[in-house]
C-alpha positions in Angstrom: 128.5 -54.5 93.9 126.2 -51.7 95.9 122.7 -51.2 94.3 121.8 -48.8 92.2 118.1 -47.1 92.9 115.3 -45.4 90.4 112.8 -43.3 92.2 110.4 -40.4 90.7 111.5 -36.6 91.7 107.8 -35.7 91.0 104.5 -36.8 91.4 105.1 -39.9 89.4 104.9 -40.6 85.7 108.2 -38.9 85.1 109.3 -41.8 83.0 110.3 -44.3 85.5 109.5 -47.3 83.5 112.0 -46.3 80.3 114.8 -44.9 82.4 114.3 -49.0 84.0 114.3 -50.7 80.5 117.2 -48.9 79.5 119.5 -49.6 82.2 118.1 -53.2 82.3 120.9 -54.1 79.7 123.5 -53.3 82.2 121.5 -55.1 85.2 121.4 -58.6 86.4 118.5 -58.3 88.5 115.5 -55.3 88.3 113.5 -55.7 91.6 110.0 -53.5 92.0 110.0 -52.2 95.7 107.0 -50.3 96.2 103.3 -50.3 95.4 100.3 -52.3 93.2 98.7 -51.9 90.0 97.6 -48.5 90.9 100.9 -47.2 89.4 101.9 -48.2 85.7 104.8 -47.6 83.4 104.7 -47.3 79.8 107.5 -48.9 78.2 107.9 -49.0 74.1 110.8 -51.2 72.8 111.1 -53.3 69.5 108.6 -55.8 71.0 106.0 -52.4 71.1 104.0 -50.6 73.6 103.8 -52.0 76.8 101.8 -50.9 79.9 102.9 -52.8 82.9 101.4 -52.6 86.2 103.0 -54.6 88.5 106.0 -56.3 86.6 109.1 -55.0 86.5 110.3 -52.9 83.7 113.5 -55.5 83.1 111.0 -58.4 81.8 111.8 -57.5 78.4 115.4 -59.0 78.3 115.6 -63.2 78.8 118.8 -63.3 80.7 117.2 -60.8 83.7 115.7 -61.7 87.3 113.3 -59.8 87.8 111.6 -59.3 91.4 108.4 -58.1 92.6 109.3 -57.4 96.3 107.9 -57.7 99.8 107.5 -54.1 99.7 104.9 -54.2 97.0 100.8 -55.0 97.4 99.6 -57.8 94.4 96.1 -58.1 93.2 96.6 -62.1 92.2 93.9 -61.8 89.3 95.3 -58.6 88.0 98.8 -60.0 88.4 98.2 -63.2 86.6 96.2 -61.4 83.7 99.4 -59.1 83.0 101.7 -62.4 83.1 99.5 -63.8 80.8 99.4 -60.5 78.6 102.9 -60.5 78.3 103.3 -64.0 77.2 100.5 -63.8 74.3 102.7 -61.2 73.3 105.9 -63.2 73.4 107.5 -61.7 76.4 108.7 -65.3 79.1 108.0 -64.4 82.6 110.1 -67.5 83.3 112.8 -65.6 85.8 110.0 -63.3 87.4 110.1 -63.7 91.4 107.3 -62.9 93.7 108.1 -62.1 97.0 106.1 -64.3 99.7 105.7 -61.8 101.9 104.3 -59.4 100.0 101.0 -58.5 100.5 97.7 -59.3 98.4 95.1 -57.2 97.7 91.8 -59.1 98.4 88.5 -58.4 96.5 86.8 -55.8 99.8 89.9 -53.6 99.3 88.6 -51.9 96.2 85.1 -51.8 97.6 86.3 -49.9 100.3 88.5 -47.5 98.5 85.9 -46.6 96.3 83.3 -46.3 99.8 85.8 -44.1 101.3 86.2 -42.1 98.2 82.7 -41.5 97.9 82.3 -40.4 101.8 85.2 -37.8 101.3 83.0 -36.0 98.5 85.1 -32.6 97.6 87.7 -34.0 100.0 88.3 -37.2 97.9 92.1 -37.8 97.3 91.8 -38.9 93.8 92.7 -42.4 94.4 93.5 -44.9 91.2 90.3 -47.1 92.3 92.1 -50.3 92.8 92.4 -50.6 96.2 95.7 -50.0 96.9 95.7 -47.8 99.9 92.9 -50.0 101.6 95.8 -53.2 101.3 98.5 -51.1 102.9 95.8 -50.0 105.9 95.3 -53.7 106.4 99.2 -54.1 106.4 99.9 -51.5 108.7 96.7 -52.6 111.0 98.0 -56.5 110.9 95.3 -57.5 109.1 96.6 -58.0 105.6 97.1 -61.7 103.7 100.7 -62.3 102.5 101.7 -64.1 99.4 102.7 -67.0 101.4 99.4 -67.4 103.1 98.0 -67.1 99.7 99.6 -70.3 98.4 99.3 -72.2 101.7 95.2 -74.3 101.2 94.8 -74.7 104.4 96.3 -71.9 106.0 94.6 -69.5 103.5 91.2 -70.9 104.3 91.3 -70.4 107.9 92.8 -66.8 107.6 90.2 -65.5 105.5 87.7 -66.8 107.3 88.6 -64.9 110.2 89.2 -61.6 108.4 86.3 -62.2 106.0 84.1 -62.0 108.7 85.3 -58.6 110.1 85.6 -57.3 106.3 82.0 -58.1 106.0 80.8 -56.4 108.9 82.6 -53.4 108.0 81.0 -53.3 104.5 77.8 -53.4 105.7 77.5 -51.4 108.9 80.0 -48.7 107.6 79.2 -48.4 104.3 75.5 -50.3 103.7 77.4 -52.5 100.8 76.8 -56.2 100.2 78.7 -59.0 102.2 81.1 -61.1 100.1 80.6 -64.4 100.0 83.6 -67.0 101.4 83.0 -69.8 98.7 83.7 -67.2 95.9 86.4 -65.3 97.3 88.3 -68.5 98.6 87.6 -70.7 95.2 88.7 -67.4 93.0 91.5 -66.4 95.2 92.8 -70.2 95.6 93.1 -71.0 92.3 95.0 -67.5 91.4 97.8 -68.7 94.1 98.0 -72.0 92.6 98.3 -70.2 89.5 101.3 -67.8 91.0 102.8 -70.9 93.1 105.6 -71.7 90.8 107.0 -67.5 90.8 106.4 -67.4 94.8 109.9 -67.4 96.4 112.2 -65.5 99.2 113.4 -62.6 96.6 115.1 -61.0 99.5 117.6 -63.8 99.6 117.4 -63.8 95.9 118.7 -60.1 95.5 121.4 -60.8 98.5 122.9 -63.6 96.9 123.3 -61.5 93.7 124.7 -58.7 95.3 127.2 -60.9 97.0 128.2 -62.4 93.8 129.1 -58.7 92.7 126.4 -58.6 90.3 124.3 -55.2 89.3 121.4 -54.8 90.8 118.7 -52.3 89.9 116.0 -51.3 92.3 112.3 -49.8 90.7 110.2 -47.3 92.1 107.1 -47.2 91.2 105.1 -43.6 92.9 106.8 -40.1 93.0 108.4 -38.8 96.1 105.9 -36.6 96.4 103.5 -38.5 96.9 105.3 -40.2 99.7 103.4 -40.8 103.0 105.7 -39.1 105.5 107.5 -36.3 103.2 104.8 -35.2 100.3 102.0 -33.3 100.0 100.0 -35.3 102.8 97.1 -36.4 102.8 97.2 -36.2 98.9 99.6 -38.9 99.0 100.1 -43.0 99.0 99.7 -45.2 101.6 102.4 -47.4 100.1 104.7 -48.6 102.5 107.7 -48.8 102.7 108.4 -45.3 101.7 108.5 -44.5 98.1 111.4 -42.7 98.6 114.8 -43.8 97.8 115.4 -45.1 101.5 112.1 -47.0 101.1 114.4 -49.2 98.7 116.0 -51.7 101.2 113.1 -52.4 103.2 111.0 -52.9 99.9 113.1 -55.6 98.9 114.6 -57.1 102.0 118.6 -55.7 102.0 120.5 -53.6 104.3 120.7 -49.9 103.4 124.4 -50.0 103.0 123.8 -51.7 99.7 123.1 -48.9 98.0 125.2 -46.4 97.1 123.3 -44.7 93.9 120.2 -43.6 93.3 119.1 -42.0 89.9 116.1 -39.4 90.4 113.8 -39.2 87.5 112.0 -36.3 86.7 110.1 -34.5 83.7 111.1 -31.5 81.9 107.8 -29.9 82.9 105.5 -30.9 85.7 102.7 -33.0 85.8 100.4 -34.5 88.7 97.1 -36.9 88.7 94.2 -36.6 91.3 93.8 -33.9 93.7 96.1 -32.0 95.9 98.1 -28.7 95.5 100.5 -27.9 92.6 101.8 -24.5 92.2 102.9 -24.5 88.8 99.8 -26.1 87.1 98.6 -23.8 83.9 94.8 -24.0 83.0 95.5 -22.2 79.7 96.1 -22.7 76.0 100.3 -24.1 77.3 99.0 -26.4 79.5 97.2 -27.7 77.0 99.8 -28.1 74.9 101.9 -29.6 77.3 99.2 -32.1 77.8 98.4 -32.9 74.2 101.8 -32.9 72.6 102.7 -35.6 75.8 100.5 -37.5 75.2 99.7 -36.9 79.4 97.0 -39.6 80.1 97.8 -42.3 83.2 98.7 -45.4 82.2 96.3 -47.4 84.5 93.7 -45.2 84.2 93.8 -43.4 81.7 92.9 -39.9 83.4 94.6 -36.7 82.2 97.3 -35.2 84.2 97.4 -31.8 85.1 100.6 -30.2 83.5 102.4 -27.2 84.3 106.5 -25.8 83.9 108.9 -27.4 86.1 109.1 -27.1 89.7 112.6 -26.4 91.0 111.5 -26.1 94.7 110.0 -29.3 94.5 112.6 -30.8 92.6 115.4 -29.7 94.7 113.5 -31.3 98.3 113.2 -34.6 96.5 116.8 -35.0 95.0 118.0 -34.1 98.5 115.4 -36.1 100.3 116.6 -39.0 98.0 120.3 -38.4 98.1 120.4 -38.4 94.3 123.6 -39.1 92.8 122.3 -39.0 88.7 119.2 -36.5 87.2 117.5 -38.5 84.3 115.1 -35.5 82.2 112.8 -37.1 80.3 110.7 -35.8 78.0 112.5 -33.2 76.6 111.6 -33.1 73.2 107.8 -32.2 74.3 109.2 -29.1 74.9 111.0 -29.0 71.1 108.4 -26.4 70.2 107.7 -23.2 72.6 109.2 -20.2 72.4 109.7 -19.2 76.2 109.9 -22.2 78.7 109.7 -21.7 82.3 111.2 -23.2 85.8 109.8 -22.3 89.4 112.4 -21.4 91.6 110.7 -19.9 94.5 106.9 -19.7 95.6 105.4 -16.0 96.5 103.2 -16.9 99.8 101.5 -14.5 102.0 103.7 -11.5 100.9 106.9 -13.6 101.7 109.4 -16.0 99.1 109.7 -18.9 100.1 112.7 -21.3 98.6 111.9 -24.6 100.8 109.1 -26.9 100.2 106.7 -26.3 102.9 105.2 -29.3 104.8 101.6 -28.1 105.0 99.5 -28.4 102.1 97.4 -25.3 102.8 100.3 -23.3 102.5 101.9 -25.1 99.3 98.1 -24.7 98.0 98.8 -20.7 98.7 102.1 -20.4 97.1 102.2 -18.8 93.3 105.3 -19.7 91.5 108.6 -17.2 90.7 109.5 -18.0 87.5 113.0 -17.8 86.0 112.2 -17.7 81.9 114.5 -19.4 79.1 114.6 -18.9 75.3 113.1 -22.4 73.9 115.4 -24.4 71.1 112.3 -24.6 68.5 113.9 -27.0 66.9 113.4 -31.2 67.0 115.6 -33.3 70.0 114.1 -36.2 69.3 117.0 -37.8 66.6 120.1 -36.2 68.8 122.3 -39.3 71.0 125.0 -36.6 71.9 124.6 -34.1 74.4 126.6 -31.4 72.4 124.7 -32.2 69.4 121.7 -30.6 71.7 120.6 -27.3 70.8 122.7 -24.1 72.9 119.4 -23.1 74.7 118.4 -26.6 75.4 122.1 -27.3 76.9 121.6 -24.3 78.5 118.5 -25.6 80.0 119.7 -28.6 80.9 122.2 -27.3 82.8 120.2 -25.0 85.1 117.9 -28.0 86.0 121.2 -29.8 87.2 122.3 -26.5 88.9 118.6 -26.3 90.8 118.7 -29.9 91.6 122.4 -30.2 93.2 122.7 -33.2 91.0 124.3 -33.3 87.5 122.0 -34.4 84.4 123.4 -37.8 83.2 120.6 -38.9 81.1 118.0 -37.6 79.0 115.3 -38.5 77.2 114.3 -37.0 74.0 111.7 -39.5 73.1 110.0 -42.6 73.8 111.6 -45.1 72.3 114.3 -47.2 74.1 117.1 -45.2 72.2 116.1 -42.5 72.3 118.4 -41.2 75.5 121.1 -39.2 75.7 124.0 -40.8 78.3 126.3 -37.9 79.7 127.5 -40.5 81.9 126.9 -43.7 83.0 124.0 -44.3 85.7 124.5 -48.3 85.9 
């Protein structure tokens, strides 16, 4: 049974982690693919409000493997404090799977990403903080620490020792910080992979043998595609890799690419974006506002607001084709219950010209006003409908052009946060 992928069609927080507990039901395994505790979902079930970091979005049903994968950087302490979270709360982490070659994110990585930050000054990128970026540097550089070197004594002594050293150096003679010292980095970061040692495993074979068996797999995203290192808005993007793309899927988990055959591309009913970088249809007045407030459009790690603004169709369009995406999932649409006019970018005004394509260079996307195409709003509450037809005309009507603009039909939407709250055209899983 191919694989079926979830990846965000904006700049993340389109709703990623609900549209992966919902379809969890249908799912054997849910394997994370991409990314650290920089990027968070927000899932609310009948257990309650949940904001994970790292942990897959299927952890809320007992009978699911669920997969943190090679593809993905793990801060041990903040890993094991969310394991822990879960379980006061009642939720077994019993068939969570780490990959052991997934990379850790040691205790210089945030120093640096906050150094580097700091040096950019009005050229910062915005980053989360957590060090995330600085991991996947070291990855890239071959300089990282892998899951399996973490749980190896011996082995994980002598590594850091040898990177320690450099690490130290760098903090002081690049950035005049304070050296770390080995006995407390080992002794903290030992006893965290002792801790993780029983959930450390080879999920690649893992996911294989379930795919073999014919079983339904479900592959999470966790960043935006445009915020993807080779095809968004660079350099106000992750350093994730693999891509966070959908093709960034098999890599991130260990299977071959012709194991996937569908990939589900969430994306808001509006627009949203956190940190720096351009976005043409952000709105700095009274309706972004709105949009912010009635969304409740704070990040789930960090709690920072997200800039808001109406839908971008030019956008929206590159990713579903850069993705290959077979289903739309619209979220949120209920936030939008109450306006009177609601709009959707469908081409950008730049230098005197219209441009329809998303343009690779960020100056230029910085340049580019939106051309809007207006719809009549529904003014009327979504948030109790299950059917599509039992969906307001103009909301229909709505729906429909996003699916038009996108090249991909609308198969699910969301009309509010709770796990049934989600309207199923057809079947994504």
């Amino acid at each position: 049974m191919p694989a079926v992928v979830v990846i965000g069609g904006q700049w993340g927080d389109e709703g990623k982690g609900r549209v992966v507990d919902f379809h969890s039901q249908y799912c054997s395994v849910i394997a994370r693919y991409s990314a650290g505790n920089n990027a968070g979902h927000t899932v609310i079930n009948d257990r309650g409000t949940f904001a994970l970091r790292l942990v897959p979005a299927g952890i809320f049903y007992d009978d699911k493997d669920c997969v943190i994968g090679n593809g993905c950087a793990i801060n041990p302490i903040a890993l094991w404090e969310e394991i822990e979270g879960l379980k006061a709360r009642g939720v077994s982490a019993e068939r969570l799977h780490i990959s052991d070659r997934a990379h850790v994110v040691m205790p210089w990585h945030p120093l640096i990403d906050a150094a580097d930050e700091r040096l950019r000054g009005p050229f910062a990128i915005g980053t989360t903080g957590r060090g995330i970026g600085p991991a996947f540097v070291d990855k890239a550089g071959r300089a990282g620490i892998r899951m399996c070197d973490l749980i190896d004594g011996a082995g994980f002594r002598e590594r850091l020792r040898i990177i320690l050293e450099y690490k130290n150096a760098v903090l002081e003679k690049l950035y005049g910080l304070e050296p770390l010292s080995f006995d407390a980095v080992y002794n903290e970061y030992r006893e965290a992979g002792e801790r993780l040692l029983p959930y450390v495993t080879d999920t690649s074979l893992l996911v294989q043998e379930a795919l073999d068996r014919g079983d339904e797999v479900l592959l999470e995203g966790a960043q935006g595609a445009l915020l993807d290192l080779d095809f968004g808005t660079y350099e106000f993007v992750t350093s994730s890799v693999p891509s966070s793309t959908a093709a960034g899927a098999a890599v991130g988990v260990g299977i071959g690419p012709n194991r996937i055959n569908r990939v589900a591309g969430v994306y808001k009913a509006y627009t949203t974006r956190v940190g720096n970088g351009p976005m043409p249809t952000e709105l700095f007045d009274e309706e972004g506002e709105r949009l912010r407030n009635v969304g409740r459009e704070y990040g789930t790690v960090t709690g920072r607001p997200r800039r808001c603004g109406w839908f971008d169709a030019v956008a929206a369009r590159f990713t579903a084709r850069l993705n290959g995406v077979t289903s739309a999932v619209v979220t949120r649409l209920d936030v939008l219950d109450a306006f009177p006019v609601i709009r959707v970018c469908t081409a950008y005004q730049v230098d005197g010209a219209e441009l329809r394509s998303f343009p690779a260079n960020t100056t230029v996307l910085a340049r580019c006003t939106p051309v809007y195409e207006d719809f009549p709003g529904w003014e009327t509450p979504t948030s109790d409908v299950r059917r599509f037809a039992d969906l307001p005309a103009n909301a229909q009507a709505y729906l429909r052009r996003l699916g038009e603009l996108l090249g991909a039909p609308v198969d699910i939407i969301s009309v509010g946060p709770e796990r049934d709250q989600c309207i199923q055209v057809r079947p994504v899983v």
